[in-house]
C-alpha positions as CSV (number, residue, x, y, z in Angstrom):
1,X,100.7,121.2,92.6
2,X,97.0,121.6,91.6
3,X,95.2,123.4,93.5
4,X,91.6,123.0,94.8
5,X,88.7,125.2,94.3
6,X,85.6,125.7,96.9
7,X,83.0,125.9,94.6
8,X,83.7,122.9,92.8
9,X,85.8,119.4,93.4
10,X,88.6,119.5,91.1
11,X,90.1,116.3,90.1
12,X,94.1,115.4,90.8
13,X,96.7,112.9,89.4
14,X,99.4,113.3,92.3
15,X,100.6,115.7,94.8
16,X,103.5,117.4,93.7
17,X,105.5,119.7,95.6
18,X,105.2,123.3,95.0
19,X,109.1,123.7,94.9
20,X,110.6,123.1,91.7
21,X,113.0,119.7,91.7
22,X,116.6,120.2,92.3
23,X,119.6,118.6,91.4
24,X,120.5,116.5,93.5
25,X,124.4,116.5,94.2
26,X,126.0,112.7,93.4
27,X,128.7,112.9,96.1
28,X,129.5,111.2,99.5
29,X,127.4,112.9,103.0
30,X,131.5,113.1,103.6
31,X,132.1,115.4,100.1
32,X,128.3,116.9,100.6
33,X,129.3,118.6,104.3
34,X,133.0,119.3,104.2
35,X,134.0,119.3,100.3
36,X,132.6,123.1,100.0
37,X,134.3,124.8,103.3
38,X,135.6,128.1,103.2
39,X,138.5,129.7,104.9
40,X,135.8,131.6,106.6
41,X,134.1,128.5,107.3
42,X,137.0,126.5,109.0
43,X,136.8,129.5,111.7
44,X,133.4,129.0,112.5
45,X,132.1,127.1,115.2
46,X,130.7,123.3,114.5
47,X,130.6,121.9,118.1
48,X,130.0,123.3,121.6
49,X,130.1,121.2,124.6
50,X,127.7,123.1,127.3
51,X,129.8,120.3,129.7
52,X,133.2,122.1,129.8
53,X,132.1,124.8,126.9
54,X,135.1,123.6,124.7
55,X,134.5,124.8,121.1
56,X,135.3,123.2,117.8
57,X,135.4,124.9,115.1
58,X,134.6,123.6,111.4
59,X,138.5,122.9,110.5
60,X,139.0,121.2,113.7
61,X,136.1,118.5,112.7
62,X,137.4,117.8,109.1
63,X,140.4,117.1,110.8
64,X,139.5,114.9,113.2
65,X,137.0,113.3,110.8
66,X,140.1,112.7,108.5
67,X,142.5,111.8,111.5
68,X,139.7,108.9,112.4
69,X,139.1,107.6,108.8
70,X,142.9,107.2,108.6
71,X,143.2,105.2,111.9
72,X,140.2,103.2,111.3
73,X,141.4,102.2,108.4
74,X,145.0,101.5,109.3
75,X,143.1,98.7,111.9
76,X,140.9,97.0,108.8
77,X,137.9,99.1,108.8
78,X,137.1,99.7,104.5
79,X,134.2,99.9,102.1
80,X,131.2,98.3,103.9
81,X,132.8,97.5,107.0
82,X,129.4,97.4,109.5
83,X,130.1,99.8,112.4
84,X,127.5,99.9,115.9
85,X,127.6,103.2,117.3
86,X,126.0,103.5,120.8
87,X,126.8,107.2,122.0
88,X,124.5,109.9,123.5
89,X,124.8,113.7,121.8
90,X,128.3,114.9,122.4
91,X,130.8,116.2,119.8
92,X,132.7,113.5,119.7
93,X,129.4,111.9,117.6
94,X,130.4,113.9,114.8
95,X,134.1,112.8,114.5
96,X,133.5,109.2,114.5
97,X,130.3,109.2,112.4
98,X,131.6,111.1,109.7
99,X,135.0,109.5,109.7
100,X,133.2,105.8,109.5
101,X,131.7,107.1,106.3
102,X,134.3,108.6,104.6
103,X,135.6,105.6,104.6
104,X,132.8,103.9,103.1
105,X,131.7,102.1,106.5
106,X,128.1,101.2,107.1
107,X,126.9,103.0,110.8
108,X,124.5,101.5,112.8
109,X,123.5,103.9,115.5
110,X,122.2,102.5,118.4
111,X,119.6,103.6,120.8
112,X,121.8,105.1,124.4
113,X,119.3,103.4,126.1
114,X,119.0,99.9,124.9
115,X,119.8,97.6,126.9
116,X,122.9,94.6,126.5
117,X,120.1,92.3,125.1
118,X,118.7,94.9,122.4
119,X,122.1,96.3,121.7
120,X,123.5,92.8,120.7
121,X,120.5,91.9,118.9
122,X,121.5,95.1,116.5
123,X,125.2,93.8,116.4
124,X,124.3,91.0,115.1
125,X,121.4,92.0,113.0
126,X,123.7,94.2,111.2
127,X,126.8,92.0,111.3
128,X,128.7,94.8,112.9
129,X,132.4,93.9,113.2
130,X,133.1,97.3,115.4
131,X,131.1,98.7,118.7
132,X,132.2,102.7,119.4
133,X,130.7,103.7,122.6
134,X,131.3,105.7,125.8
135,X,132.4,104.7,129.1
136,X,129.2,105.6,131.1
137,X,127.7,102.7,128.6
138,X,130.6,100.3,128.6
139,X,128.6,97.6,130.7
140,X,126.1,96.8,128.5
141,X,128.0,97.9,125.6
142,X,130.7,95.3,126.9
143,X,128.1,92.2,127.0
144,X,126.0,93.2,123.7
145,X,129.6,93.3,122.3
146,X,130.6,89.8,123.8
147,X,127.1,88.2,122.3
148,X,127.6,89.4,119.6
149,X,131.5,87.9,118.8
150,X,132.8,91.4,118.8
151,X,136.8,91.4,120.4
152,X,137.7,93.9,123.1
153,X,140.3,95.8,120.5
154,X,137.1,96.2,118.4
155,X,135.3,98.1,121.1
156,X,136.5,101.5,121.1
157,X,135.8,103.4,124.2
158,X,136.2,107.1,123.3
159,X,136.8,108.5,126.5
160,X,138.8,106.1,127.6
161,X,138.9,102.1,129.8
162,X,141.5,99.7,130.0
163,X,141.7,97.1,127.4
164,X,140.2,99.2,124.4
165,X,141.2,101.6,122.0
166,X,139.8,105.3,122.3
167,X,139.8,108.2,120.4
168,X,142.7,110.0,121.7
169,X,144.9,107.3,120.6
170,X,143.1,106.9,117.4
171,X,143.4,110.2,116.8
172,X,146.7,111.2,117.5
173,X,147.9,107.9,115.3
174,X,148.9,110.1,112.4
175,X,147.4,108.0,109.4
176,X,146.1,109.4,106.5
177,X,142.4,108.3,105.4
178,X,143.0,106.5,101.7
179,X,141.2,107.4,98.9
180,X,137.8,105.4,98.5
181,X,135.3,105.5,95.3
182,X,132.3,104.3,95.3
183,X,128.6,105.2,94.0
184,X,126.5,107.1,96.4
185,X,123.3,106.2,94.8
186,X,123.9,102.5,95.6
187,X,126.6,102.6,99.1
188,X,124.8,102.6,102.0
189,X,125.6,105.1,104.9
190,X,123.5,104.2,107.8
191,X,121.7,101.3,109.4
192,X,119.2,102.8,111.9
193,X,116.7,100.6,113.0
194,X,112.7,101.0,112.3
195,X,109.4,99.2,113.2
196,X,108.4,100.1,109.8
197,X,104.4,99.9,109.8
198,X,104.8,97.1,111.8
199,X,106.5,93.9,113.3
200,X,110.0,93.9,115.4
201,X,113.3,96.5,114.8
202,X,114.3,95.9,111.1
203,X,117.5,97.6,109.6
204,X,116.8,100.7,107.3
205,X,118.8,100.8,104.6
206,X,120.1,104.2,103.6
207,X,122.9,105.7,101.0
208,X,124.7,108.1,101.0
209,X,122.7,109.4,98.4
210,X,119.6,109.2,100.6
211,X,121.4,111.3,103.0
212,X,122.6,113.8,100.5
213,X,119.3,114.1,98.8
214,X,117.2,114.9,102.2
215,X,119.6,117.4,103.8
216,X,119.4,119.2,100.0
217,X,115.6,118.9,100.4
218,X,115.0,120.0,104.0
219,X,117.0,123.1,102.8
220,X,114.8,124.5,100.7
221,X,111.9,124.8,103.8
222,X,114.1,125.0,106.9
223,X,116.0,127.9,107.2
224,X,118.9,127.5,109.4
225,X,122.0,130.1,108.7
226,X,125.1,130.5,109.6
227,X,124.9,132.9,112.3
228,X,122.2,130.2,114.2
229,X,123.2,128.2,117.1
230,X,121.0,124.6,117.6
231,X,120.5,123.4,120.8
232,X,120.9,119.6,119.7
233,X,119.3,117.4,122.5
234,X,117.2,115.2,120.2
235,X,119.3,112.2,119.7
236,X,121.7,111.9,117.0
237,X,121.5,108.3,117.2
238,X,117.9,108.6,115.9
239,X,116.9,109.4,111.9
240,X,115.6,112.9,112.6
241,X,118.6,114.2,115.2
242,X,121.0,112.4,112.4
243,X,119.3,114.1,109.4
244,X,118.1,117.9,110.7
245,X,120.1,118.3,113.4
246,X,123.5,117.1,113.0
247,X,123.7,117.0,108.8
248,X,121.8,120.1,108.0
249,X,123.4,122.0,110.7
250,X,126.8,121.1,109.7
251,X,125.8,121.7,106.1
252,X,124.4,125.2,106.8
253,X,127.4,125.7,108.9
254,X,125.5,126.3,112.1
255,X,126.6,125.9,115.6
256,X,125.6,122.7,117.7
257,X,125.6,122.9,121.3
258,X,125.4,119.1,122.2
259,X,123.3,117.7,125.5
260,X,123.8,114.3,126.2
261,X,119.8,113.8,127.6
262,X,116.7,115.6,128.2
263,X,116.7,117.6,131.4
264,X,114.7,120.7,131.2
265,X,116.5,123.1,133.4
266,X,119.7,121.9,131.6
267,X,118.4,122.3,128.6
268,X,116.8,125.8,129.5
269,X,120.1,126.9,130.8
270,X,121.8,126.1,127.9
271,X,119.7,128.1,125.2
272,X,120.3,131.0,127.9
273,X,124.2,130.3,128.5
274,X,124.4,130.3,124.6
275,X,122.2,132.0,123.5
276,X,120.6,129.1,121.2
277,X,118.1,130.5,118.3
278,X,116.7,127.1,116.9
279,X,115.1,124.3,118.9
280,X,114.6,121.1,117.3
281,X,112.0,119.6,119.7
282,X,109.5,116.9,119.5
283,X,106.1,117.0,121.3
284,X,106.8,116.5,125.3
285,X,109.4,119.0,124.9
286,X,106.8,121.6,123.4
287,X,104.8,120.2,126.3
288,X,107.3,121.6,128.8
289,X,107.8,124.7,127.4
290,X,103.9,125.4,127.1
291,X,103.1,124.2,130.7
292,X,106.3,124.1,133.0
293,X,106.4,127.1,135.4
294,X,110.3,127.5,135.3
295,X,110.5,127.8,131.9
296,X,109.8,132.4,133.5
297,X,113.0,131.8,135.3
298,X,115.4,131.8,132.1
299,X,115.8,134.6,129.6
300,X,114.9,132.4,126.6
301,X,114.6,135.2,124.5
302,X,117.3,134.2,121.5
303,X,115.1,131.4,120.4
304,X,113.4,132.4,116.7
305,X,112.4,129.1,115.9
306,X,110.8,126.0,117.1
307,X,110.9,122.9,114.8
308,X,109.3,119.7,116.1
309,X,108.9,116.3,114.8
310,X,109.4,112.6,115.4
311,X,105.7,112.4,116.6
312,X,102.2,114.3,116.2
313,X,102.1,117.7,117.7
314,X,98.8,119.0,118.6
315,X,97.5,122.4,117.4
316,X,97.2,123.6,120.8
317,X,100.1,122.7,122.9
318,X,102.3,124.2,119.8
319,X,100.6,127.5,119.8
320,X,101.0,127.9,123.4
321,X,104.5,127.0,123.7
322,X,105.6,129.6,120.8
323,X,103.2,132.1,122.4
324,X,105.2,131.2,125.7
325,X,108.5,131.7,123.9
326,X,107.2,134.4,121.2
327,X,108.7,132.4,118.6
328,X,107.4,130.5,115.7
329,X,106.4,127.3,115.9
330,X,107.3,124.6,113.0
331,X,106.0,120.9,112.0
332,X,107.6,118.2,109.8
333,X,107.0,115.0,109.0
334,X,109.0,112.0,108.1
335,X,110.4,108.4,109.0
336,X,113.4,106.4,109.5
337,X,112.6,105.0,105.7
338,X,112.1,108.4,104.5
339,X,116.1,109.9,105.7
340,X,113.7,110.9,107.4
341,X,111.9,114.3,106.1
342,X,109.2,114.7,103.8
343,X,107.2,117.1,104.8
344,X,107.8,120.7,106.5
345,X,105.6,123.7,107.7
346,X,107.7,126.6,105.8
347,X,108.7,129.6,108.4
348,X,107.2,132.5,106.1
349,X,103.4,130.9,105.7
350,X,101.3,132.6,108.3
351,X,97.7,130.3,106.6
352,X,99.1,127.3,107.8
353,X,97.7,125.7,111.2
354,X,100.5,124.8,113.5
355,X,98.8,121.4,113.6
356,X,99.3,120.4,110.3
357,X,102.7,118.8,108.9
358,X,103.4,121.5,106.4
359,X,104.3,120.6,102.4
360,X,106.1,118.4,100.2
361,X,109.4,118.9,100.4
362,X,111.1,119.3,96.7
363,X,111.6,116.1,95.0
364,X,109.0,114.4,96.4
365,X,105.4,113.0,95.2
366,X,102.8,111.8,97.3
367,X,99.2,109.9,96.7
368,X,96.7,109.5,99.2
369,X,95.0,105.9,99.2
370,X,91.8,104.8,100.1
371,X,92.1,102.8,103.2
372,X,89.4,100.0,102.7
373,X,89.6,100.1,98.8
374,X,92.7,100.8,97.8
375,X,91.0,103.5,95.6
376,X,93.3,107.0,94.8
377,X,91.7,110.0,96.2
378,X,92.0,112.2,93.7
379,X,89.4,114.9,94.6
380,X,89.1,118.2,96.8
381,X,85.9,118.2,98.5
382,X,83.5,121.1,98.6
383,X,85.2,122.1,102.2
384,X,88.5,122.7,100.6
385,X,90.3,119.4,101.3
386,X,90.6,115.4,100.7
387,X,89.3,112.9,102.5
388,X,91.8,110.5,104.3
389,X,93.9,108.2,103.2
390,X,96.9,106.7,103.4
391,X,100.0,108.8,102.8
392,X,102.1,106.9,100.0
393,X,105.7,108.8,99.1
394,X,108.1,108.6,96.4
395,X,111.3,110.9,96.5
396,X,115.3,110.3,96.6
397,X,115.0,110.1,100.4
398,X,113.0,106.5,100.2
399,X,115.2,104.1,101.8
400,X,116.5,101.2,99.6
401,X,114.5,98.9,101.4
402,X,115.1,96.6,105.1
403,X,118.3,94.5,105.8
404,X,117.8,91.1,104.8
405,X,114.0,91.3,104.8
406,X,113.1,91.6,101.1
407,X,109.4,90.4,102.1
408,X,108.9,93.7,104.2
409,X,110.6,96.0,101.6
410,X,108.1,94.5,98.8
411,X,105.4,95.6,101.4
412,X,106.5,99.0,102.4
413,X,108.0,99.8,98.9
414,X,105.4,99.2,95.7
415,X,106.2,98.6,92.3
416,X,106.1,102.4,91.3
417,X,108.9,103.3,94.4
418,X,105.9,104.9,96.8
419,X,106.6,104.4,100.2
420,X,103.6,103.5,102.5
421,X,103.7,105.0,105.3
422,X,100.9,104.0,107.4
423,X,99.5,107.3,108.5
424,X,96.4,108.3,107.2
425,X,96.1,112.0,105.9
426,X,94.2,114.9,104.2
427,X,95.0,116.7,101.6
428,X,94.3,120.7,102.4
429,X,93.8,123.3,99.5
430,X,96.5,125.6,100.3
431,X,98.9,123.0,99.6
432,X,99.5,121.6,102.9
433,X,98.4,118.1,104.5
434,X,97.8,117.1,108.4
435,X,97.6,113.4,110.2
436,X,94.7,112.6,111.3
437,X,94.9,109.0,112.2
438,X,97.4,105.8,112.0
439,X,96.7,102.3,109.6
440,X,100.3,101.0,111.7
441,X,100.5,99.5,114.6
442,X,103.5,101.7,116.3
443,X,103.2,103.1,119.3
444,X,104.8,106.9,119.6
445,X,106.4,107.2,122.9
446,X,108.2,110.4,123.1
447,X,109.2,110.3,119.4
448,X,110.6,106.6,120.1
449,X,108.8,103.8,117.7
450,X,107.3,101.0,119.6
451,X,106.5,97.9,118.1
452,X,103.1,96.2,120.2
453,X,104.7,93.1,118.4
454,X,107.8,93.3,120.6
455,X,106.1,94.3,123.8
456,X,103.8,91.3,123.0
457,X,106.5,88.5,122.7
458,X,108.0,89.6,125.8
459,X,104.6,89.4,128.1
460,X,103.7,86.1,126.9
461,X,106.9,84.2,127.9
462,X,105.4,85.9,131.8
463,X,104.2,82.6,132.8
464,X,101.1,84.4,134.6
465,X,100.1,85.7,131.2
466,X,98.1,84.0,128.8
467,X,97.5,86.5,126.3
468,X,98.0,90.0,125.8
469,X,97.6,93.2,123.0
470,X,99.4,96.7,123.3
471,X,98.6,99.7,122.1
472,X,99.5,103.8,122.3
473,X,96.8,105.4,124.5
474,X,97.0,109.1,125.2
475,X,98.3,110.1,128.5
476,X,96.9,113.7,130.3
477,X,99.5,115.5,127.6
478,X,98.0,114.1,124.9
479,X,101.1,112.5,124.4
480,X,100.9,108.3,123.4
481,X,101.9,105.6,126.3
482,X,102.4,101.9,125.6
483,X,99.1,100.3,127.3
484,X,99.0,96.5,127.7
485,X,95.6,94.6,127.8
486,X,96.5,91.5,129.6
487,X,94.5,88.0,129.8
488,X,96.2,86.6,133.3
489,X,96.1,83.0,133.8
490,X,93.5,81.7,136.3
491,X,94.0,82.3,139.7
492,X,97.3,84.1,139.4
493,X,96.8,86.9,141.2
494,X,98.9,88.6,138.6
495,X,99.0,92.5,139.1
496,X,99.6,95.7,136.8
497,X,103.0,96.2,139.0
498,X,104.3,92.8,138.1
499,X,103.5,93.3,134.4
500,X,105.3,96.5,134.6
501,X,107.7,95.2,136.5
502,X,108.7,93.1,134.0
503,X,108.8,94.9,130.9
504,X,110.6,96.7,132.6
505,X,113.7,94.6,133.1
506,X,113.8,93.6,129.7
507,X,113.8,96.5,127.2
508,X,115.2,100.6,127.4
509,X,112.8,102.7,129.4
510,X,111.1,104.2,126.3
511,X,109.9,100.9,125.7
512,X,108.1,100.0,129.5
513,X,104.1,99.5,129.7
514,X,102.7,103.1,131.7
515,X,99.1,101.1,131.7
516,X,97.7,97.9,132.2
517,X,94.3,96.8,131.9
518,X,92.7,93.3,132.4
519,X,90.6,91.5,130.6
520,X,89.0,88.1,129.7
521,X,89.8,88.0,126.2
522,X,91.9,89.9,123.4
523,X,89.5,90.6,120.3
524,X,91.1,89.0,117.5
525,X,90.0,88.4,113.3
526,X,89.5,85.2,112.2
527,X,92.7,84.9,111.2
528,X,94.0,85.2,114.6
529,X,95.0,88.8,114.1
530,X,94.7,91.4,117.3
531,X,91.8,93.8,116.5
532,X,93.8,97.0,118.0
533,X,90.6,99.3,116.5
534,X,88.7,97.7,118.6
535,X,90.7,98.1,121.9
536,X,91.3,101.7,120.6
537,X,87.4,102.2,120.3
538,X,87.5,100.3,124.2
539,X,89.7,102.8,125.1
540,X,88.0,106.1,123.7
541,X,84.8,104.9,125.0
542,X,86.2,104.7,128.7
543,X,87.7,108.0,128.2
544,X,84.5,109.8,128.0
């Protein structure tokens, strides 16, 4: 990396990373976890669930992983098979995860709190043949399933209902997982889903060797060990729980304790039950810890290290909550498209500002791009950094594009294999970068991507609603809300609770309008295209 120099603007190809490349391993996730355990690792703890605190230990996983593979196979499952996999944090993730993909399968984790319309619009997206869930989800897992064409004997229950296969029986079935060959730079892994920069849910194609290469990556900057136990409430189900907390624990052979949901005395009782070190957290968490008065009532004091992601985190809400916690505070930075990580703050820099998202992870490049030109910034400025510009990545972790939608790939993915990732960003001397504003059109809630799109198509088949716009405002918390500005039809006497209302019965609660304003028109381009800068602008202006 080149750095810059405060007396004079120094000129720069490319941002490299300051940590040398390294060899990426060309092996399954499966082989990449499991293939190097010791007989002291087998011992160790993998899994705790705080529910009944039942233990499992590293040999009991491969195990089980291997006990599924073999029984999913036996019923049909092989190489490419598409498998849905709607199931909150508990171990049981792990087993059927991991045994899907030593198989070869394809996983398409599914948001826990979609609902049976959003769930089978992912089955079918995906062409998933199998539905895994749990019975607290069955209903809607049962209908999305049923939309979708997918049998009851292909909706396994794991804990258990009448008429499905779970994973007792699965597991105790006795088959052995066949051999399966195939190339990890080209066999995909997982399908999560994505907004991208923009537009509806699109599948995110990932490999194995995706996987592989961002769990070696985050390695090098994030420094779990052995002796560390996670507290793993951030969803599995989602890129960053699926990348940092589940694959690099297991990797580093860490302990997991599992929680199913967000609930903060739960979730502080648990890091004091067992005595968690490492917090993976995105921003309303770090919210809770900085400001919520119970947070005295818990001895807290094992926690070391606070990572958060999945959305901005602002300077001052992290340096209060790891003042709270006396513990360091940590930012990274990725997407779904990205495996997800591609940037990290690294635990042993004391010059970087907790509100920054740290450096390049090894193996990956980055330029920053003009937003109105399309010109390379390729220059420190007299103040020691860039000015902003789009953040364009290249690395092993890029995705290998969007299911079916070779149009969106081509426009996400350039000819030379950068990403674009639609947040603008500086470039600071010391080596580091920060976000300081957004080209997409997502909307951040809680870490969860929102697509205005989606919320869009849903409020104008309202037949009170003539036209409408959404965008992320920022709530007292600093923390983004989906806000719809609504055009009502004439003499409707439509209100902000009925709008609400209504989103509200259609999409998971992540997804529901907090805000609604009115107003006579939406500002649009010529091309009929919502001008969301200028309700933004609207916005800030009536904020003060």
């Amino acid at each position: 990396m080149v750095n810059g120099d405060r007396q004079k603007a120094k000129a720069l190809v490319m941002f490299e990373s300051r940590f040398s490349d390294i060899e990426i391993p060309n092996v399954s996730i499966y082989e990449y976890l499991f293939g190097s355990l010791g007989a002291d690792d087998l011992e160790r703890t993998a899994l705790i669930d705080p529910a009944t605190g039942a233990e499992t230990s590293y040999g009991a996983l491969v195990a089980q992983v291997n006990a599924f593979a073999g029984a999913m196979s036996a019923r049909g499952v092989e190489l490419n098979t598409v498998i849905g996999l709607l199931c909150p944090n508990v171990p049981a993730f792990a087993t059927v995860f991991h045994g899907a993909l030593r198989l070869g399968a394809v996983v398409s984790t599914i948001n826990s709190l979609y609902t049976a319309e959003e769930i089978a619009a992912q089955l079918r997206d995906s062409k998933a043949s199998w539905l895994i869930t749990v019975s607290p989800l069955l209903p809607q897992a049962k209908a999305a399933a049923a939309a979708a064409g997918i049998a009851d004997d292909h909706l396994i229950v794991l804990d258990g209902a009448e008429g499905h296969p779970n994973l007792r029986e699965l597991l105790t079935a006795g088959q052995v997982p066949p051999e399966v060959s195939f190339d990890p730079a080209t066999q995909l892994a997982v399908l999560p889903y994505s907004s991208g920069t923009t537009g509806v849910p699109k599948g995110v194609m990932l490999t194995h060797r995706n996987l592989v290469a961002n769990v070696d990556q985050s390695r090098a900057i994030i420094t779990l060990v052995p002796e560390d136990r996670v507290l793993a409430v951030l969803p599995f189900f989602h890129i960053y729980g699926m990348t940092v907390l589940l694959n690099l624990a297991l990797r580093q052979r860490s302990s997991l304790v599992t929680m199913p949901k967000f609930d903060l005395v739960e979730f502080l009782t648990n890091i004091q039950n067992f005595k968690c070190t490492f917090l993976f957290i995105a921003p309303p968490i770090a919210v809770a810890l900085a400001k919520h008065p119970i947070v005295d009532q818990f001895d807290i004091s094992s926690v070391h290290t606070l990572f958060s992601g999945a959305a901005p985190l602002d300077g001052e809400t992290g340096e209060a909550a790891a003042s709270r916690l006396h513990a360091r505070m940590l930012q990274g930075y990725g997407m779904t498209e990205l495996s997800p990580v591609s940037h990290a703050m690294v635990a042993s820099r004391t010059d970087v500002p907790v509100s920054s998202i740290g450096e390049l992870l090894p193996n990956v490049r980055a330029k920053l791009v003009d937003v109105a030109s399309g010109a390379e910034i390729t220059e420190l400025g007299e103040n020691g950094e860039t000015l902003p510009g789009e953040l364009w990545v290249n690395g092993p972790n890029v995705m290998v594009g969007y299911l079916g939608r070779p149009e969106a790939t081509a426009e996400t993915i350039d000819a030379d294999g950068f990403l674009h990732t639609g947040d603008v960003a500086v470039y600071h001397e010391g080596g580091y970068f920060s976000i300081v504003d957004r080209v997409k059109e997502l909307i951040k809630y809680k870490g969860y991507q929102i697509a205005p799109a989606e919320l869009e198509a849903l409020l104008l088949s309202h037949p009170k609603v003539m036209d409408v716009a959404c965008i992320g405002v920022l709530d007292e918390d600093k923390q983004e809300i989906p806000k719809a500005f609504v055009v009502a039809a004439p003499d409707s006497g439509l209100t902000a609770e009925e709008v609400m209302e209504f989103v509200a019965s259609h999409v998971a609660p992540h997804k529901k309008v907090r805000r609604v304003e009115f107003i006579d028109q939406i500002p649009k381009s010529s091309s009929g295209k919502i001008m969301r800068r200028d309700l933004r602008a609207r916005e800030a202006a009536a904020a003060g």
